[in-house]
Backbone as numpy.savetxt, mean C-alpha at the origin, in Angstrom:
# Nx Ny Nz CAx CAy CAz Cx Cy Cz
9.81 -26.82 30.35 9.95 -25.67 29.48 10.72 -24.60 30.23
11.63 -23.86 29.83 12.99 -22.96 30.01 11.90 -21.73 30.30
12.36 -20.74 31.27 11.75 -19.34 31.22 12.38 -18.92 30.48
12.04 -17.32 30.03 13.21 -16.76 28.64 12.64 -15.50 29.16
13.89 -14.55 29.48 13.68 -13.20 29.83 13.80 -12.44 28.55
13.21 -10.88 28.84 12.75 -10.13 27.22 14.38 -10.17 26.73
15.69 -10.18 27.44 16.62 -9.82 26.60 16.98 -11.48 25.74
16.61 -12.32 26.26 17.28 -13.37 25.26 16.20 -13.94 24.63
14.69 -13.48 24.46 14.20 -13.98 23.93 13.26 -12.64 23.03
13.66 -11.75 22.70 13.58 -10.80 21.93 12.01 -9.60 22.81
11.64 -9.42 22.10 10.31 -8.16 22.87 9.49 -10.08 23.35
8.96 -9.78 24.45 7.88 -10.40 25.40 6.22 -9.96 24.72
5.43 -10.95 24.93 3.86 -10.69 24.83 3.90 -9.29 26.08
4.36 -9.46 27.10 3.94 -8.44 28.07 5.15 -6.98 27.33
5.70 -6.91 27.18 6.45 -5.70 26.32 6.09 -5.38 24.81
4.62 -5.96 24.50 4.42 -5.72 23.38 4.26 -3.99 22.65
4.64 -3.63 21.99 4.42 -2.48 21.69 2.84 -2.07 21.33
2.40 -0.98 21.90 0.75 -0.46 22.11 0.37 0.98 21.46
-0.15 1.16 20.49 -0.83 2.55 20.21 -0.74 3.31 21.04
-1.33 4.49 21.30 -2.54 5.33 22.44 -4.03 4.94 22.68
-4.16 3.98 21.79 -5.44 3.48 22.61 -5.13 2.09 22.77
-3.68 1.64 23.12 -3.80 0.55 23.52 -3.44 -1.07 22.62
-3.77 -0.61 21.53 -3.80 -1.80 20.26 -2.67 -1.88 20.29
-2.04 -3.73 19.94 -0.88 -4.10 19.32 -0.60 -3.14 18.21
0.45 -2.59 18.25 1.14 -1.74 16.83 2.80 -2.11 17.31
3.42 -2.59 16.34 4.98 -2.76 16.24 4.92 -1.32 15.99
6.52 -0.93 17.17 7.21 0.60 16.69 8.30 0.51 15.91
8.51 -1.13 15.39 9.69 -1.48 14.44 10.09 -0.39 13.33
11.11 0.02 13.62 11.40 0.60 11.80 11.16 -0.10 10.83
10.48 0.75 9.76 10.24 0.03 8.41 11.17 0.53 7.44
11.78 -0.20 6.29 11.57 0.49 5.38 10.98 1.07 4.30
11.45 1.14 3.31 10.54 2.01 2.07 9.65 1.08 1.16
9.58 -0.34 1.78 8.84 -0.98 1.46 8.15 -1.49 2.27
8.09 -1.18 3.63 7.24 -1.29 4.38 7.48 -2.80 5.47
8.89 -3.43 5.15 9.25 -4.32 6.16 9.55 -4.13 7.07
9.82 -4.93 8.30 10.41 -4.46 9.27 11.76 -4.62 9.86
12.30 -3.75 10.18 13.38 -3.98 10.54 13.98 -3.81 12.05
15.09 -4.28 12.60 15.18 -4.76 13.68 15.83 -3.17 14.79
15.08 -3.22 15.96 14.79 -2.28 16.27 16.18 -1.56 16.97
16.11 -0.35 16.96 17.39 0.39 16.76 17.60 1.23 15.62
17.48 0.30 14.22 18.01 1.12 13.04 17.23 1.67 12.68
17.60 3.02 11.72 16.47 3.90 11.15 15.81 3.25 10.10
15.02 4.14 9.85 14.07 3.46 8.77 13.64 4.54 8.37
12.18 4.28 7.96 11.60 5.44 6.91 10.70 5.90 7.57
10.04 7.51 7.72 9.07 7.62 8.83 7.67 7.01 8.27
6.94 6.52 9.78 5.84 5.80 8.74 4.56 6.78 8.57
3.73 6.69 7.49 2.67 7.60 7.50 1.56 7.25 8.44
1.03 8.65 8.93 0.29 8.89 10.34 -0.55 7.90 9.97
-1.32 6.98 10.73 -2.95 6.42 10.15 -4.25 7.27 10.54
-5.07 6.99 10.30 -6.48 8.12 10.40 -6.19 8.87 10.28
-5.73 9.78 9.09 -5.48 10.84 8.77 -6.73 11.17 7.81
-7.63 12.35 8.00 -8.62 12.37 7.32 -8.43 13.79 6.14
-8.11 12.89 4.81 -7.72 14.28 4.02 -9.09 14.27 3.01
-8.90 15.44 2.18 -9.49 15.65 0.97 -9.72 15.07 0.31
-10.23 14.11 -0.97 -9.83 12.99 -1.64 -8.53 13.50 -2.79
-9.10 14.76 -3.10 -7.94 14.94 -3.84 -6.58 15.05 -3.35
-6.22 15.12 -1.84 -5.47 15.48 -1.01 -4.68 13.89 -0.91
-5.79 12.96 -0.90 -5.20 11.18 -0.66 -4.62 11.27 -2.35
-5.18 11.70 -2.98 -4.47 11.49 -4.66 -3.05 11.85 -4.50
-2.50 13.12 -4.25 -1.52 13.72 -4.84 -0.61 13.01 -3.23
-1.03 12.95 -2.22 0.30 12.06 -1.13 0.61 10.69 -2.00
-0.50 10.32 -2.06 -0.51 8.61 -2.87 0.55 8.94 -3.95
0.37 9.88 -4.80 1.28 9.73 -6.18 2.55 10.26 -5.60
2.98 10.93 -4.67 3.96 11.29 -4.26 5.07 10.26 -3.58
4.19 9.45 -2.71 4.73 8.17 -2.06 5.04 7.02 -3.17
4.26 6.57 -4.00 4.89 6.05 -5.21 5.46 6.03 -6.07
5.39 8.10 -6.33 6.77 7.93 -7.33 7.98 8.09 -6.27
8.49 7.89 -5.04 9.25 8.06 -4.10 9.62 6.52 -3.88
8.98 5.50 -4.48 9.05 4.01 -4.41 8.79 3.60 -3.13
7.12 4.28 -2.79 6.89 3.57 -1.38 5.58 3.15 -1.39
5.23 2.45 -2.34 4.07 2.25 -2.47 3.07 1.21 -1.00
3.94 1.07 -0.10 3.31 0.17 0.80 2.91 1.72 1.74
3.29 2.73 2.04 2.96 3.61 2.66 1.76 4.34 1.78
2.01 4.33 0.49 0.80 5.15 -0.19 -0.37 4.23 -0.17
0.00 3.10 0.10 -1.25 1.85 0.44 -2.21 2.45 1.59
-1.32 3.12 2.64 -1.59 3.32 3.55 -2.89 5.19 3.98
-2.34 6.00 2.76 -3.10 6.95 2.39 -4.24 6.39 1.53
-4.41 5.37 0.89 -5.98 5.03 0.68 -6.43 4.42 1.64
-5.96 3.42 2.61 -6.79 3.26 3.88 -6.93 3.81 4.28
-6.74 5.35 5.00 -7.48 6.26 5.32 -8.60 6.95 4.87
-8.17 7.06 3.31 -9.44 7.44 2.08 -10.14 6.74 2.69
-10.25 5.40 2.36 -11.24 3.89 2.14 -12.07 4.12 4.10
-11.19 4.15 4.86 -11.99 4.20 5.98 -12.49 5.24 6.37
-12.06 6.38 5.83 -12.65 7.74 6.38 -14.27 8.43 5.14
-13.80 8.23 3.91 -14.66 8.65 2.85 -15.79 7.91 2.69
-16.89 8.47 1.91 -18.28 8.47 1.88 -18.50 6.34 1.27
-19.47 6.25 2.06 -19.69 4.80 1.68 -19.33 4.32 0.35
-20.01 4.81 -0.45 -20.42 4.30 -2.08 -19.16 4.96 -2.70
-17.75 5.29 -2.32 -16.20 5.39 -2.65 -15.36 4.10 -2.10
-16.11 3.77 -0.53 -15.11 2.20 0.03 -14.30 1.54 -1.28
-15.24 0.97 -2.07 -14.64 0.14 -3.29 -13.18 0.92 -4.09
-13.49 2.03 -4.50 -12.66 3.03 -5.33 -11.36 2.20 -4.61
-11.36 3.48 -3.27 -10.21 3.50 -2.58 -9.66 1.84 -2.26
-10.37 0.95 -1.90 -10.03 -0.74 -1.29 -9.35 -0.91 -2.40
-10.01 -0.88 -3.93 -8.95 -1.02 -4.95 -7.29 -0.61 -4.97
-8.07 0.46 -4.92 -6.59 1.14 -5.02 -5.37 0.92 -3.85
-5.82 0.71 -2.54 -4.95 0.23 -1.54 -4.50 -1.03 -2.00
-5.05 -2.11 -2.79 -4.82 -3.46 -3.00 -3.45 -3.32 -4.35
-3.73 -2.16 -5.07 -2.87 -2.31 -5.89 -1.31 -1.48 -5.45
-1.66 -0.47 -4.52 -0.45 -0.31 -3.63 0.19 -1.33 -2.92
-0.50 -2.18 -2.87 0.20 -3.54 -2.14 1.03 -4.45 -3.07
0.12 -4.53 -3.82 0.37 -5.32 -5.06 1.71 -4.82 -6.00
1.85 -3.79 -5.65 3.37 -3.42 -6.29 4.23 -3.45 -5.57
3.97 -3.49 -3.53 4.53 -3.72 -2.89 5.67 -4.73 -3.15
4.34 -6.01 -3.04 4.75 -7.43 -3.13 5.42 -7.28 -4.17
5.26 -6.73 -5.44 6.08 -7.20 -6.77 7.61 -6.22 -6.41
7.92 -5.20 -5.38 9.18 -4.58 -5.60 9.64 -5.33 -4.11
9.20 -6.30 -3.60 9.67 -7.17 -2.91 10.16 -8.51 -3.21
9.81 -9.08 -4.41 10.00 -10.57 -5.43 9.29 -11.04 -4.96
7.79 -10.72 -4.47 6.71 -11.90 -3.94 6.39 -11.79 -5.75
6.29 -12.47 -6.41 5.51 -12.86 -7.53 4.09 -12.85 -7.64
3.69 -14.18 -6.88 2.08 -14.41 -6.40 1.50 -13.43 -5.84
1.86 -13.23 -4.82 1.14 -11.83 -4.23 0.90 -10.77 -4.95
1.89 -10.45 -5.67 1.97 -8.92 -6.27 1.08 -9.07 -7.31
1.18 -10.46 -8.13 0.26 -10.30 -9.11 -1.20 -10.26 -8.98
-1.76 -11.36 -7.62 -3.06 -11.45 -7.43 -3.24 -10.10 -6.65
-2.50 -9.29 -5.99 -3.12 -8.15 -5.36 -3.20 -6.79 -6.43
-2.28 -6.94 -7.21 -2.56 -6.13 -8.71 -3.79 -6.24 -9.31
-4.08 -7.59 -9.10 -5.27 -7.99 -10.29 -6.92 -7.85 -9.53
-6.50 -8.37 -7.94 -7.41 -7.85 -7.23 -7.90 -6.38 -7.06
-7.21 -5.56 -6.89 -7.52 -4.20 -7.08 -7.99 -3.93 -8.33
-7.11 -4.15 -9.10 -8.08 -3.76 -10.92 -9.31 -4.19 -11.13
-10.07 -5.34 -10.36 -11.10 -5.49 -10.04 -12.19 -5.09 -9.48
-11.76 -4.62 -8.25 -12.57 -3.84 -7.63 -12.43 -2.09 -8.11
-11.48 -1.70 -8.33 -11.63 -0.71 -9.30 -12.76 -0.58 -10.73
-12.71 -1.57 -11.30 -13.30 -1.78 -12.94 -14.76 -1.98 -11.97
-15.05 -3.05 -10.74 -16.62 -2.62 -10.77 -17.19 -1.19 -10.24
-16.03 -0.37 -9.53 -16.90 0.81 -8.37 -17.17 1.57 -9.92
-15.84 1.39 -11.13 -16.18 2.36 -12.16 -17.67 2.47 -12.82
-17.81 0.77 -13.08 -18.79 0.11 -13.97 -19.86 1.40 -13.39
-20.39 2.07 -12.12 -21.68 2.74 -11.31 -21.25 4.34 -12.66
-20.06 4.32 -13.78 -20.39 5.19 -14.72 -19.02 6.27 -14.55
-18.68 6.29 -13.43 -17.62 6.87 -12.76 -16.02 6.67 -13.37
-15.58 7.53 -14.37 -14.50 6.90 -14.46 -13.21 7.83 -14.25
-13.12 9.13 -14.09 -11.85 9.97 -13.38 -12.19 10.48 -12.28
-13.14 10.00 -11.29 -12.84 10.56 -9.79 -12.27 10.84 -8.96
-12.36 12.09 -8.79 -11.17 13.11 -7.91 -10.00 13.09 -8.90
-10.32 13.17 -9.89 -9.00 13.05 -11.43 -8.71 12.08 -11.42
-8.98 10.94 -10.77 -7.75 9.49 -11.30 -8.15 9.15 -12.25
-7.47 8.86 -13.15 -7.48 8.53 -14.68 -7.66 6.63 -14.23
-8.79 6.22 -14.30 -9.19 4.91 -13.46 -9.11 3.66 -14.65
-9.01 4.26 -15.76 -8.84 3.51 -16.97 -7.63 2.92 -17.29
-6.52 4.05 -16.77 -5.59 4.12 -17.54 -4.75 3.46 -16.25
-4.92 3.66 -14.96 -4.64 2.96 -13.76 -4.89 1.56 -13.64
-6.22 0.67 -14.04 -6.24 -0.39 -14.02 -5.48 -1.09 -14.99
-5.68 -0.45 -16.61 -5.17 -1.35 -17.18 -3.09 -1.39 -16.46
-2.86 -0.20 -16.17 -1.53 -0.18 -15.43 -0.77 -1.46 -14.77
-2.10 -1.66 -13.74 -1.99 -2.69 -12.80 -2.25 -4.70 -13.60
-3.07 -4.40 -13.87 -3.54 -5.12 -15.30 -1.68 -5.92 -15.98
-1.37 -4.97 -16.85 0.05 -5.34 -17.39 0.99 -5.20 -16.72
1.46 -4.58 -15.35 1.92 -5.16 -14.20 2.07 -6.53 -13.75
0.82 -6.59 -13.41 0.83 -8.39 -12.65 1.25 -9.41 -14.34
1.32 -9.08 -15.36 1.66 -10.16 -16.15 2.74 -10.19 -16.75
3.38 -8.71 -16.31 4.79 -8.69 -16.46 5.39 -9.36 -15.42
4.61 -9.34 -14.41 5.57 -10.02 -13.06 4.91 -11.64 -12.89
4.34 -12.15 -13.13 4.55 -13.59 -13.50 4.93 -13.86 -14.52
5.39 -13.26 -15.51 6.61 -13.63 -16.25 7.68 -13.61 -15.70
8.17 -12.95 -14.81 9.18 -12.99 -14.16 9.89 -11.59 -15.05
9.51 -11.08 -15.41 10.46 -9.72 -16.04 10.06 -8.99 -14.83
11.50 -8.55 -14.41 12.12 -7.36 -13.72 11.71 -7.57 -12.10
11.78 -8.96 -11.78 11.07 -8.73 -10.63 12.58 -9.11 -9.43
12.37 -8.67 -8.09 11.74 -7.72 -7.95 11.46 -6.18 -9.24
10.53 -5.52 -8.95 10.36 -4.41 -9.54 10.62 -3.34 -8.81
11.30 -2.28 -9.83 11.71 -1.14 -8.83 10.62 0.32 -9.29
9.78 0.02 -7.83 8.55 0.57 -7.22 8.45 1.33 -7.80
9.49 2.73 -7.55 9.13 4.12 -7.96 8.92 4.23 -9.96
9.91 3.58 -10.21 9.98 3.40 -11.67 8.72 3.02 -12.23
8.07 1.77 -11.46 6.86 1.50 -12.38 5.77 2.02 -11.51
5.64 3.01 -10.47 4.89 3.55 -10.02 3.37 4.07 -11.08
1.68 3.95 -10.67 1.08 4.49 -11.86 1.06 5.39 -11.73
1.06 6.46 -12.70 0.41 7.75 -13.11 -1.17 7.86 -12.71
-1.57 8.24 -11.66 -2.81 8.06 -11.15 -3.66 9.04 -11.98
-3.31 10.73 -11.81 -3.99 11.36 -12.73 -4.03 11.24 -14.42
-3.42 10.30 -14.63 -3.12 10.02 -16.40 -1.27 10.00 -16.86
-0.59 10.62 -17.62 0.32 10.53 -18.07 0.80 12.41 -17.69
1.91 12.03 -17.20 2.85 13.46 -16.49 3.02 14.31 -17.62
């Protein structure tokens, strides 16, 4: 077996890129969908993680990043919700990160993905609601699932896919 130095065999396990505390984290540029791209070129800045906001504060970045067509970064403002906020919300927010993904995948042409992570989130959304809960912190949670809901079945039909993110971004608080 050949040795392979970091320049001809791209970043090394020992040049792996590290957080501040250490953890594997790629410093790859992403773009606005959250891929990566090869290092050098710009990209999109990525959103801080553990950022501990308001909930209404994760609402209005979230709707901002998606109607901006970045829904893999606004994925990323409910994982903070989801890991930072009160237990008996986990579900809310996990939903809702799943369906930020889920549009990911669909404004990427993953089909499968986008649809089962659409449909997965509308799930776990429809049960945290079922506890009676249905516009918390204003999200219009009705009108969001079914969103995601006719999403994923527009996109295994294959209409419009990829999908362009910002366009079918949801209206989280209801209709603009």
């Amino acid at each position: 077996m050949g040795s392979m130095d970091s320049t001809s065999a791209g970043r090394t396990a020992a040049a792996r890129d590290r957080d501040e505390e250490g953890r594997a984290r790629s410093a790859r540029p992403r773009d606005g969908l959250g891929r990566p791209l090869p290092y050098g070129e710009e990209g999109v800045p990525r959103q801080p993680e553990g950022v501990v906001r308001r909930p209404e504060e994760s609402v209005s970045e979230a709707q901002r990043l998606l109607d901006e067509g970045k829904p893999f970064h606004a994925h990323e403002v409910f994982e903070d919700a989801w890991k930072s906020g009160p237990e008996e919300e986990r579900e809310l927010w996990r939903g809702l990160a799943q369906m930020a993904v889920g549009l990911t995948h669909a404004a990427r042409g993953n089909v499968t993905g986008g649809a089962r992570l659409l449909r997965r989130g509308a799930v776990a959304a429809e049960e945290w609601a079922a506890g009676g809960e249905v516009r918390p912190h204003g999200i219009d949670l009705p009108s969001v699932i079914a969103w995601a809901r006719k999403l994923a079945a527009e996109v295994e039909r294959g209409e419009g896919v990829p999908v362009d993110a910002g366009a079918r971004a949801p209206r989280l608080r209801g209709a603009a």
